[in-house]
C-alpha positions in Angstrom: 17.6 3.6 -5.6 19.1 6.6 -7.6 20.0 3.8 -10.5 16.1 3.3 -11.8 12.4 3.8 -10.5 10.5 0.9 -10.0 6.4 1.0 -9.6 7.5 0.0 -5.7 9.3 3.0 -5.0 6.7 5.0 -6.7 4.0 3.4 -4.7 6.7 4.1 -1.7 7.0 7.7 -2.5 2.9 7.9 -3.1 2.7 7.3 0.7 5.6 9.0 1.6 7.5 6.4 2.7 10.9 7.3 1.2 14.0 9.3 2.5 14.1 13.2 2.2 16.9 12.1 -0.6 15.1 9.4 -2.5 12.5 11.2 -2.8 14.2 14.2 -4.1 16.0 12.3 -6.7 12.3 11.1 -7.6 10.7 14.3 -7.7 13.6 15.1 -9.9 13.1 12.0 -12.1 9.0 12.9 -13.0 10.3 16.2 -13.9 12.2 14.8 -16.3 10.7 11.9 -17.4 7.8 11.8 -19.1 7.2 8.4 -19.7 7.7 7.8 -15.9 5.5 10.9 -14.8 2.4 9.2 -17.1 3.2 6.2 -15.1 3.0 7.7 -11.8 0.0 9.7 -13.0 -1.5 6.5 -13.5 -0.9 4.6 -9.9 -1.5 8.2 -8.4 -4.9 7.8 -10.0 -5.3 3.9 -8.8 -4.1 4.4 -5.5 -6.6 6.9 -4.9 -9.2 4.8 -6.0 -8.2 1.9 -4.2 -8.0 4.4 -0.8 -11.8 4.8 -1.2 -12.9 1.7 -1.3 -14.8 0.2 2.0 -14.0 -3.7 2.9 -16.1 -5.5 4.7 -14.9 -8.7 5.3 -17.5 -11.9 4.5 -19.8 -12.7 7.5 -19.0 -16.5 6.8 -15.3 -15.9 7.0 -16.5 -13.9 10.8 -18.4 -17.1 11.9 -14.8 -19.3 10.8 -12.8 -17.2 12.7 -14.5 -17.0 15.7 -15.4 -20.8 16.0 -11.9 -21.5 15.4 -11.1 -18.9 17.9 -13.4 -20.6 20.4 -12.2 -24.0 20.0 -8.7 -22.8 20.7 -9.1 -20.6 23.1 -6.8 -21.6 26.5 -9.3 -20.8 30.1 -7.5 -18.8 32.1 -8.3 -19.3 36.0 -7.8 -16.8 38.5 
């Protein structure tokens, strides 16, 4: 990673899904970057937006699901 940042590895460090290392090195990069920092400002900002949001799923979509479920459904007999 320590060659350049991409918005995955931002998004990775976001949820702290990075080694103790990469992370460092990005910590390091914001720092000095500020081009990069305004960009990780920015998902920072999106991210946390999209975290908020509530999704239901569609009731139609339910219904699909669970008639397709039904129909192939194996009976178990004990």
């Amino acid at each position: 990673m320590h060659q350049n940042i991409t918005s995955e590895s931002l998004i990775s460090y976001y949820y702290n899904e990075l080694t103790p290392s990469d992370s460092a090195f990005i910590e390091e990069a914001l720092k000095c970057n500020t081009e990069l920092l305004e960009e990780y400002q920015q998902l920072e900002e999106t991210l946390g937006l999209m975290d908020q949001i509530e999704l239901l799923p569609n009731p139609t979509s339910i219904a699909l699901i669970m008639e397709h479920s039904a129909k192939t459904a194996t009976v178990h007999h004990v």
